[in-house]
C-alpha positions as CSV (number, residue, x, y, z in Angstrom):
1,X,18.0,12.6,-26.5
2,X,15.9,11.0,-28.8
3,X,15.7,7.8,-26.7
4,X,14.7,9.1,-23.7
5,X,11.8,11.3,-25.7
6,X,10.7,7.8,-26.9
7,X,11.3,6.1,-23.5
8,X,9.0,8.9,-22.1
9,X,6.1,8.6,-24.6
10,X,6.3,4.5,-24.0
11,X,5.8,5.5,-19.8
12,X,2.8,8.1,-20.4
13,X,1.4,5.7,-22.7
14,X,1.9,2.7,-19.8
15,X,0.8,4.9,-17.2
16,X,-2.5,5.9,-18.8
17,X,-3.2,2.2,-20.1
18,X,-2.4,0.8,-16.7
19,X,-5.5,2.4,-15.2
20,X,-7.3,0.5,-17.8
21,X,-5.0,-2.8,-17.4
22,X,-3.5,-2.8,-14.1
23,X,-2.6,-6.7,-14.4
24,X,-0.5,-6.0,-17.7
25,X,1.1,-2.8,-16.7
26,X,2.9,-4.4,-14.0
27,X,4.2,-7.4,-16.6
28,X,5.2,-3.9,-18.4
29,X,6.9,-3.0,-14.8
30,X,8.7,-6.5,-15.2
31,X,9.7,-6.1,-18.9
32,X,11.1,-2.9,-18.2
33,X,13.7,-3.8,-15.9
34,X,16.0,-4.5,-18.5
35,X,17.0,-1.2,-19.7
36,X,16.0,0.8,-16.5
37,X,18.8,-0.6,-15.0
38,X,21.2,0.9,-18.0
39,X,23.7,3.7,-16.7
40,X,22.3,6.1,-19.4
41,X,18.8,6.2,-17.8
42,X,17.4,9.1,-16.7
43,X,17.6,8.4,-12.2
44,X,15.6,11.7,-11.5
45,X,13.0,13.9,-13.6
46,X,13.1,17.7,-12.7
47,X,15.6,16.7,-10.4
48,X,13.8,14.9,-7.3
49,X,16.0,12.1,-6.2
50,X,13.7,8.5,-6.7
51,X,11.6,10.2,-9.4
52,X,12.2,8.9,-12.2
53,X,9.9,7.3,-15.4
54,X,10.0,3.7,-13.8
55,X,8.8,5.0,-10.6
56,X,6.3,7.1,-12.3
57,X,4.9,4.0,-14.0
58,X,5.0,2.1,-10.9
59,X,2.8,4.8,-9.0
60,X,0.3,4.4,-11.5
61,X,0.2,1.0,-12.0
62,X,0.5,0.7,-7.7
63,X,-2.7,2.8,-7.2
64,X,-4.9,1.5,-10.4
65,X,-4.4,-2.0,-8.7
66,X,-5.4,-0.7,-5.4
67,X,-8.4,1.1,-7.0
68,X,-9.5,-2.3,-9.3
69,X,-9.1,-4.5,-7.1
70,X,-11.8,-2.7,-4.6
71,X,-13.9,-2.0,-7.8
72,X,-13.9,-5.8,-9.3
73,X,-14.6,-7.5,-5.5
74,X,-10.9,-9.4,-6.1
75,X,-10.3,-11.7,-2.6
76,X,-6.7,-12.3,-1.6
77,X,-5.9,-15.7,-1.6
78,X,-2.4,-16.2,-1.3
79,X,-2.1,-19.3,1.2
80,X,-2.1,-18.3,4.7
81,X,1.4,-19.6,5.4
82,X,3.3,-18.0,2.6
83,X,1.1,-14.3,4.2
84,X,2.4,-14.7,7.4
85,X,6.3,-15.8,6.7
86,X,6.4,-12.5,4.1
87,X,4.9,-10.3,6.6
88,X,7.7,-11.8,9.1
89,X,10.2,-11.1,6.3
90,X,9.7,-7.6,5.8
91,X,8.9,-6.8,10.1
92,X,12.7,-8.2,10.1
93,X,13.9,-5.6,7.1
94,X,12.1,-3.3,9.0
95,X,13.7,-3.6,12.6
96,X,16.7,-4.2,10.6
97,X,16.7,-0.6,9.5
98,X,15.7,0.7,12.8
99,X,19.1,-1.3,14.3
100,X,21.1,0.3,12.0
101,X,20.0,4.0,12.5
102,X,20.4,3.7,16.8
103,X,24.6,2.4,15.9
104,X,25.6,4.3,12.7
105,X,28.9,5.2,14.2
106,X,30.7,2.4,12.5
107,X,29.0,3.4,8.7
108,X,29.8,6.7,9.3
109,X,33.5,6.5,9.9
110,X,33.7,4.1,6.5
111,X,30.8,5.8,4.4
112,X,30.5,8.9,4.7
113,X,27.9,10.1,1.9
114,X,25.1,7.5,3.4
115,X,25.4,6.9,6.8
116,X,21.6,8.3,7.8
117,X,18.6,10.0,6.2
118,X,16.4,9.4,3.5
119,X,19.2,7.5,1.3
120,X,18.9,4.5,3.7
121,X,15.1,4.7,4.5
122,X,15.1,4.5,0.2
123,X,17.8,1.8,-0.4
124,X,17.0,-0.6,2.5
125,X,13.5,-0.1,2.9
126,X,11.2,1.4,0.2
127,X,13.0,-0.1,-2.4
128,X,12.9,-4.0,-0.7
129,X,9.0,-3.3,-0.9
130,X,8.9,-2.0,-3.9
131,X,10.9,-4.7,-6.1
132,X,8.2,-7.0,-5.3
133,X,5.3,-5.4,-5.1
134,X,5.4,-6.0,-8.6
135,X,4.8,-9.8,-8.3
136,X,2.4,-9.3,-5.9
137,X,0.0,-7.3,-8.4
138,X,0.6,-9.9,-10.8
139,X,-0.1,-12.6,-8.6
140,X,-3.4,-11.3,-7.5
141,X,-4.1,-9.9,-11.3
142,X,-3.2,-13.4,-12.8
143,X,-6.5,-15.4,-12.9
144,X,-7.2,-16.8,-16.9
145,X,-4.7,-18.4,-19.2
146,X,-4.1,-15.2,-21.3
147,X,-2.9,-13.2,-18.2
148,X,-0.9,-16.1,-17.2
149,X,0.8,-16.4,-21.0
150,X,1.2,-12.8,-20.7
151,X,3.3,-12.6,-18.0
152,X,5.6,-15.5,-18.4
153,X,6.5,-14.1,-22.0
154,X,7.4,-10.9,-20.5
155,X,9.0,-12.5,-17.7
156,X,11.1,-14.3,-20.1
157,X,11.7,-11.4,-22.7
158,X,13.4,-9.5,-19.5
159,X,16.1,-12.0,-18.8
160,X,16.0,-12.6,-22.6
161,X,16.9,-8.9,-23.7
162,X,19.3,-9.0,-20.8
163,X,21.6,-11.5,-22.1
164,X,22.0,-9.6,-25.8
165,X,22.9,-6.7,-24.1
166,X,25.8,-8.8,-22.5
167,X,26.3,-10.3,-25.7
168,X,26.5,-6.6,-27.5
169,X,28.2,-5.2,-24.7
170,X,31.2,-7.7,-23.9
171,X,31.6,-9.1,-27.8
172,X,32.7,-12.6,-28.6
173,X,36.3,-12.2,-28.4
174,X,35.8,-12.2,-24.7
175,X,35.5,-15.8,-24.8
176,X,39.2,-16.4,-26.1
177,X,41.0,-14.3,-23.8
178,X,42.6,-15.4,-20.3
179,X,40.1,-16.0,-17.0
180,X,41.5,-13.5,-15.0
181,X,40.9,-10.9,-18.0
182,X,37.6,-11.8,-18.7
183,X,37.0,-11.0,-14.9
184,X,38.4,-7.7,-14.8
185,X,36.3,-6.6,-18.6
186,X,33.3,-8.2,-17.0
187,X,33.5,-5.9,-14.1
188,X,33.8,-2.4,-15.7
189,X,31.6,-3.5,-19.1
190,X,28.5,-5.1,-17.6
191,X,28.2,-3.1,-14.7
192,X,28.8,0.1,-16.8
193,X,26.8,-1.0,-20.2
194,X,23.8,-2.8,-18.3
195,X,23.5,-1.6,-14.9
196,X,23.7,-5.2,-12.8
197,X,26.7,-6.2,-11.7
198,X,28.5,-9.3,-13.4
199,X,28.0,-11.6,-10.5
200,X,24.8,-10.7,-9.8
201,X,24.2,-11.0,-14.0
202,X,25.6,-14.5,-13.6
203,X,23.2,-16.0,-11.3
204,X,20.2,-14.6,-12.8
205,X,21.2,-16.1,-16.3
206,X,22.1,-19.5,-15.4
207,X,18.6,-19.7,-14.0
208,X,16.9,-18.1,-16.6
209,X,18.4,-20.7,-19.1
210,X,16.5,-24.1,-17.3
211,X,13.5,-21.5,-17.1
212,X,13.4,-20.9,-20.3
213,X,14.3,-24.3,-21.0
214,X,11.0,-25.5,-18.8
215,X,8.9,-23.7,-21.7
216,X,9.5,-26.8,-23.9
217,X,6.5,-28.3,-22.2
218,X,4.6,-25.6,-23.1
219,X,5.0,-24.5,-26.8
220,X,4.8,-25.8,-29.5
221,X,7.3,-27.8,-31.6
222,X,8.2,-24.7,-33.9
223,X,8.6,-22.3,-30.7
224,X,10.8,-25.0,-29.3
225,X,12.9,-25.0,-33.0
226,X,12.9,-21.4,-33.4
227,X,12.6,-19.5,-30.3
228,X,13.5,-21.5,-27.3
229,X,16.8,-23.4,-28.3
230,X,18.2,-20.1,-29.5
231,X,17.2,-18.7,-26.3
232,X,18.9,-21.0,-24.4
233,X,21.9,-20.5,-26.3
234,X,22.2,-16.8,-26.0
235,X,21.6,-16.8,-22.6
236,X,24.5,-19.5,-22.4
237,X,26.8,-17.3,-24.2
238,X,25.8,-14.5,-21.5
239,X,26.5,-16.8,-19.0
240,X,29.9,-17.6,-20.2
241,X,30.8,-14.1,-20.8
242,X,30.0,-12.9,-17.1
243,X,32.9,-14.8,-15.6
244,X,30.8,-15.7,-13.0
245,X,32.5,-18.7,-11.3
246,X,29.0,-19.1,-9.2
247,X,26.8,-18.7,-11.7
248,X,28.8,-21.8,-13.9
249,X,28.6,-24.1,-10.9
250,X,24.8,-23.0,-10.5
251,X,24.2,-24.0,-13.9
252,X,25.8,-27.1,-13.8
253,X,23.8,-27.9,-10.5
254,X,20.9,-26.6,-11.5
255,X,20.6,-28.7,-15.2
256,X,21.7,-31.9,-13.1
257,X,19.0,-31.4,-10.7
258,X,16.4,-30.8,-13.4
259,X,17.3,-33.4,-16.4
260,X,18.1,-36.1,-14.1
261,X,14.2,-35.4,-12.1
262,X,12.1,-34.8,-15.6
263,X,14.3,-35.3,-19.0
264,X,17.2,-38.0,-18.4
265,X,17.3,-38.6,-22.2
266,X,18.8,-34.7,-21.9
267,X,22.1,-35.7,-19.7
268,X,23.4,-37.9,-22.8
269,X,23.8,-34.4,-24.3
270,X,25.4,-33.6,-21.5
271,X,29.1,-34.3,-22.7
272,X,28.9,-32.9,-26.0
273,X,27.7,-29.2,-24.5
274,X,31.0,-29.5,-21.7
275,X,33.3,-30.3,-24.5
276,X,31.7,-27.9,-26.8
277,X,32.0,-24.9,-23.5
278,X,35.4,-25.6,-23.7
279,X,36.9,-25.4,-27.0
280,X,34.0,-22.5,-27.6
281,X,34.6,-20.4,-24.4
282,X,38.0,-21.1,-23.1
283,X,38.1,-18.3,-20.7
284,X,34.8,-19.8,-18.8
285,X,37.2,-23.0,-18.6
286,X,40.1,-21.2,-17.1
287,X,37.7,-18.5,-15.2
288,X,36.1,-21.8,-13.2
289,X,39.8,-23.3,-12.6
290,X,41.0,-20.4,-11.2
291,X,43.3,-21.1,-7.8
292,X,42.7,-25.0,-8.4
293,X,44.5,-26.2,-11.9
294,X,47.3,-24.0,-12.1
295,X,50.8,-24.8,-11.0
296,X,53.5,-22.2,-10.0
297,X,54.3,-21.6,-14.2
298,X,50.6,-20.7,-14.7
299,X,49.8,-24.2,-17.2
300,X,46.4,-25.5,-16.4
301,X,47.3,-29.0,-15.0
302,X,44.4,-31.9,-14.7
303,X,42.5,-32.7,-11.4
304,X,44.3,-36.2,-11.0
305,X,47.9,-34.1,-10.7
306,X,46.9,-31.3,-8.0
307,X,48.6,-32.0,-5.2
308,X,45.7,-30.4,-2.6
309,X,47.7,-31.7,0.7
310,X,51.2,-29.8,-0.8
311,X,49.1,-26.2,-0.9
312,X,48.4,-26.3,-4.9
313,X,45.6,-25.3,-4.3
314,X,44.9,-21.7,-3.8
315,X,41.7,-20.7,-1.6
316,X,42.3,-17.3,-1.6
317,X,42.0,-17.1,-5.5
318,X,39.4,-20.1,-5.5
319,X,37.1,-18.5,-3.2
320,X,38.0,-15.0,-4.0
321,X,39.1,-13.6,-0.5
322,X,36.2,-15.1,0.9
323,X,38.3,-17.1,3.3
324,X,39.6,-13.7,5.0
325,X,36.1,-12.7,5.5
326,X,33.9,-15.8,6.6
327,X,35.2,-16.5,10.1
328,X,35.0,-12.9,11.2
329,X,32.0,-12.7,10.3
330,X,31.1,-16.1,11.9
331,X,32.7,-14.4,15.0
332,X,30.2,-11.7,14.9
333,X,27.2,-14.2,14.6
334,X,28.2,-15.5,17.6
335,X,28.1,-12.8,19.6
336,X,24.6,-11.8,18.8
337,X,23.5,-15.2,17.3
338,X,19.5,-14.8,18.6
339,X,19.2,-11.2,16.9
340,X,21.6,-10.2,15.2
341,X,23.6,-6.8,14.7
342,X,21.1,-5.1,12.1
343,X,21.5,-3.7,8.6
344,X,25.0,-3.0,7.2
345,X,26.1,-4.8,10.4
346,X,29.8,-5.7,8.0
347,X,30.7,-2.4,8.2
348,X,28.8,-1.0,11.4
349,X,30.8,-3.7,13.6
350,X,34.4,-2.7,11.7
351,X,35.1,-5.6,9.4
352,X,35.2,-4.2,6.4
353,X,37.8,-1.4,8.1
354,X,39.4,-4.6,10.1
355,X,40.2,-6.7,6.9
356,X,41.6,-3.6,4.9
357,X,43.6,-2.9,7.3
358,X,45.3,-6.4,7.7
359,X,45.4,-7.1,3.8
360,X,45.3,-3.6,2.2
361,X,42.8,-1.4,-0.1
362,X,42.7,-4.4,-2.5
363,X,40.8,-6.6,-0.6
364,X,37.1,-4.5,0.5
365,X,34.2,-6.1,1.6
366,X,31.4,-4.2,2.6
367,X,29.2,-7.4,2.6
368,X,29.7,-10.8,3.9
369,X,29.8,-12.8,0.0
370,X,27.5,-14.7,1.0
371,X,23.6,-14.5,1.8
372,X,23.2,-16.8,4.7
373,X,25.9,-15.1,6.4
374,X,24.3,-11.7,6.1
375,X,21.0,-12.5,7.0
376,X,22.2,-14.4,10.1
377,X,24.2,-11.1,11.2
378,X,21.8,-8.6,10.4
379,X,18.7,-10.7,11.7
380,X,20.2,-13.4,14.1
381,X,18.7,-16.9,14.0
382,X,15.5,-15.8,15.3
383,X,15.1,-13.6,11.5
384,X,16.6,-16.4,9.6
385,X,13.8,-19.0,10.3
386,X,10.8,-17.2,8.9
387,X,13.0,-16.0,5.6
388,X,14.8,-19.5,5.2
389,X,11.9,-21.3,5.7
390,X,9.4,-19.2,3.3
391,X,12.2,-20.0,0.4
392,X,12.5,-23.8,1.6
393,X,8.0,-23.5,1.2
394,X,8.9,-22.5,-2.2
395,X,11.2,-24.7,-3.5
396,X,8.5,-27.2,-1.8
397,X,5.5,-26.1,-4.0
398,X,7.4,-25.7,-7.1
399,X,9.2,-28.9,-6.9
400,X,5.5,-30.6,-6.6
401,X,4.1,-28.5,-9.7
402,X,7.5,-29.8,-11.5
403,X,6.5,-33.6,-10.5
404,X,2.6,-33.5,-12.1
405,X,1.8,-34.8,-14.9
406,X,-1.5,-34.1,-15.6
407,X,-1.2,-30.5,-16.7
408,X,1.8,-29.0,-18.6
409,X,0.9,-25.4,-16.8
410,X,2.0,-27.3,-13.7
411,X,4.9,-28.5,-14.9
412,X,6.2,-25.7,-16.7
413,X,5.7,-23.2,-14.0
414,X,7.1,-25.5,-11.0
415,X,9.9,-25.8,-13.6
416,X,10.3,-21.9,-13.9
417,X,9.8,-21.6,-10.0
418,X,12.1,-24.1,-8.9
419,X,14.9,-22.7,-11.8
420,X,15.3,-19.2,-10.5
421,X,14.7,-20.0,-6.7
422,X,17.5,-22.8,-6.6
423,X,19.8,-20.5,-8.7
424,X,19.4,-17.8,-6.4
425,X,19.9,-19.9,-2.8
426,X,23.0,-21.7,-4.5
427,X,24.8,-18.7,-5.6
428,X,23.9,-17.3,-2.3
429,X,26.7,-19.5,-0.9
430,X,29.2,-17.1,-2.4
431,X,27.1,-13.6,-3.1
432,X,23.7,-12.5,-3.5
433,X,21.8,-10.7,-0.3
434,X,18.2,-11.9,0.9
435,X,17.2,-8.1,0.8
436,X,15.5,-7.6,-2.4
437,X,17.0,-6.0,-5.0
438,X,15.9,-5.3,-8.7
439,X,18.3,-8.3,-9.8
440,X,15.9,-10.6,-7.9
441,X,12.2,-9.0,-9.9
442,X,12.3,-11.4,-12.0
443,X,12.4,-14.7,-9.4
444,X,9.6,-12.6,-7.2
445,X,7.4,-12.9,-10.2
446,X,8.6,-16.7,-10.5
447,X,7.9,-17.3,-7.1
448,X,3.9,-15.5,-7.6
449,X,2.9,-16.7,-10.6
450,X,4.1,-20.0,-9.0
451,X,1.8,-19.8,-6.3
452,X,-0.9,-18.5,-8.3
453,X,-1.0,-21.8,-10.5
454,X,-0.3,-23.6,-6.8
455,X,-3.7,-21.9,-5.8
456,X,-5.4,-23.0,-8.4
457,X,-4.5,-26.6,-8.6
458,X,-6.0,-26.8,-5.5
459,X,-9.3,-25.0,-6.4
460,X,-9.0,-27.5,-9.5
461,X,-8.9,-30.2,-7.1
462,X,-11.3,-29.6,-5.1
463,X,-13.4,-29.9,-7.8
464,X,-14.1,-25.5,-8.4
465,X,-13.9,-24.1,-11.6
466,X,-10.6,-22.6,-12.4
467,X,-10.3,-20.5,-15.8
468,X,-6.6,-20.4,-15.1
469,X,-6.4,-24.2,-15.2
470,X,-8.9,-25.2,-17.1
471,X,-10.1,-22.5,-19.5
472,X,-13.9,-22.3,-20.7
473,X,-12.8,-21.8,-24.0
474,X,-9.9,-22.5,-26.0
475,X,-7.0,-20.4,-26.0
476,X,-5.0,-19.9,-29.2
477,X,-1.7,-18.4,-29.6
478,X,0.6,-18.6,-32.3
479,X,3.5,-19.4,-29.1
480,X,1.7,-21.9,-27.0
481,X,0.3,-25.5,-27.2
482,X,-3.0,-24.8,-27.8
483,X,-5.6,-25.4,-24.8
């Protein structure tokens, strides 16, 4: 009781401020995310479904942008291309969600406590606005250095506070017990203690550890000492305890991608942190090896003795049923591959039904396990361009902030850009949805502050003044390298 009389003083407070700060009450918006998310937050006030004190904050701070904006003359300047693909992007959610409310036949013989009304219009519409709306406020809020430091420490508190709660809520004795245990505590704890699910939990911390490891460039050398190294290492802890075989791969990826392009001196560390993963976190090693080293007597054998022509290798466990589910839905693609089946199409079409009838209750997929996949049979090829191509625009601009090296804003934000977009798109290969969702807020405000900085590079360039950039005066923080 007491905390949600505390949480509701902090949201009147936010709410009233944000009319005079719109810019930082959506950073607030941002922050918040990692405790709104907790099971033991209120989801209604008075009892009105979607009312709740996030919401609340994010009506006020929604309609004191709208109203500063038109009061300070603010021009939006997002680049024309990146306008037109998100409008695209959203049309398709929207059709999307029209398709699946003329055929909800199919959702209504597997689900049914949502198959029509104002729960889907909520889920699969207002809410994929509203999750980045956020990030669009701050993008067209962010124009000096102190809003821009503002919102990449709140940014980076969120996925911060995220991991301690994963750290409090799955303990360290998690890392000594079998793979296949640390999956099944990972499921019920995280999902139950935090609110995101552990695969989803995964992904979002293996890219917020290069992110936050991007802020070296920034900070100063005691920031780096005290702050960002111990960062890093909680957020690899939380990583380890998610049991998120995706989220280890995307990790391992991701760092080779980054230290090999910017910090090579990093990857002769490289050894030492593997060897110190696996004598550390033992379940991670067996979580990882799961369906590949193990022979018929369950001892973990080396890769050199796997004999992968004999069958000693399991894809069903590797892959996690995924192999069951793929080529149906491949089929399915293929028989609307231009447009698509629309929203929910896994279970509208009968493969969810299809695949627990053929391998029992045990095996349930209401969703494809992988993001391509879904977007491709809700939305055809014809949706997939626009979406696939807007994320292959920004993994463009951010690689080419990553590269400069005139300006350590540059680098550090491609760096944060590039981190949480490439986590995202790889784990999308075995999970994730291209329908936005409060586990991706944080990459939307990546992906906008990005392209605020990209904005202004080119004002810079063109020889305009820029107080983002290059500020009039200097900017002092007790955090940052001094400007």
């Amino acid at each position: 009781m007491i905390r949600i009389t505390l949480l509701t003083l902090l949201i009147s407070y936010l709410s009233v401020y944000a009319w005079k700060d719109w810019f930082r009450g959506a950073c607030w918006l941002v922050l918040l995310i990692s405790v709104f998310q907790h099971p033991d937050m209120p989801k209604s006030i008075a009892g009105i479904s979607g009312f709740n004190h996030w919401n609340f904050l994010f009506i006020n701070v929604f309609m004191s942008w709208l109203c500063g904006r038109k009061k300070d003359n603010i021009s939006w300047d997002m680049p024309s291309k990146i306008n037109i693909l998100l409008c695209l992007y959203f049309i398709f959610i929207f059709i999307s969600v029209l398709r699946y409310f003329a055929d909800i036949e199919g959702i209504s013989l597997y689900l049914s406590g949502d198959s029509g009304g104002m729960y889907t219009v909520n889920e699969y519409l207002i809410n994929c606005v509203k999750w980045v709306i956020p990030s669009m406020i701050i993008f067209d809020g962010c124009r000096s250095r102190q809003q821009y430091n503002f919102a990449l420490m709140t940014l980076m508190l969120m996925f911060f506070l995220l991991a301690l709660q994963v750290i409090q809520a799955m303990k360290f004795g998690s890392l000594t017990m079998s793979g296949e245990a640390l999956q099944r505590k990972a499921l019920k704890v995280i999902s139950n203690n935090i609110g995101f699910h552990r695969v989803n939990m995964s992904m979002m911390m293996s890219g917020a550890f290069w992110a936050i490891f991007c802020l070296k460039e920034y900070v100063s050398s005691k920031t780096y000492l005290f702050l960002i190294i111990p960062a890093c290492f909680a957020i690899l802890l939380a990583i380890a305890m998610t049991g998120g075989r995706v989220g280890y791969v995307t990790w391992l990826v991701l760092g080779a991608i980054i230290c090999s392009m910017k910090w090579r001196k990093y990857l002769l560390f490289a050894p030492i942190v593997l060897f110190s993963i696996m004598l550390a976190a033992p379940s991670a090693l067996e979580r990882i090896s799961q369906g590949i080293l193990k022979n018929n007597s369950g001892v973990i054998k080396t890769f050199t003795d796997i004999d992968f022509a004999g069958g000693q290798v399991d894809t069903h466990s590797m892959t996690s049923g995924r192999t069951l589910v793929w080529p149906l839905v491949w089929e399915s693609i293929l028989d609307e591959p231009l447009i698509g089946h629309g929203r929910r199409s896994m279970i509208r079409l009968g493969i969810t039904r299809q695949i627990i009838e053929r391998h029992g209750v045990g095996e349930v997929f209401p969703h494809p396990h992988n993001a391509y996949l879904q977007w491709v049979q809700d939305n055809g090829f014809v949706g997939a361009v626009p979406v696939f191509l807007f994320y292959f625009i920004v993994l463009k601009y951010s690689w080419s902030l990553f590269r400069e090296k005139v300006e350590n804003i540059y680098i550090v934000t491609g760096g944060v850009c590039f981190s949480f977009v490439a986590a995202f798109l790889l784990a999308s290969i075995g999970s994730q949805t291209f329908y936005p969702r409060e586990g991706a807020v944080g990459m939307w405000v990546a992906i906008t502050l990005m392209l605020r900085v990209y904005v202004e590079r080119d004002r810079v360039n063109s020889n305009d003044k820029s107080e983002l950039i290059c500020p009039s005066e200097a900017v002092h923080h007790r955090f940052f390298v001094k400007m």
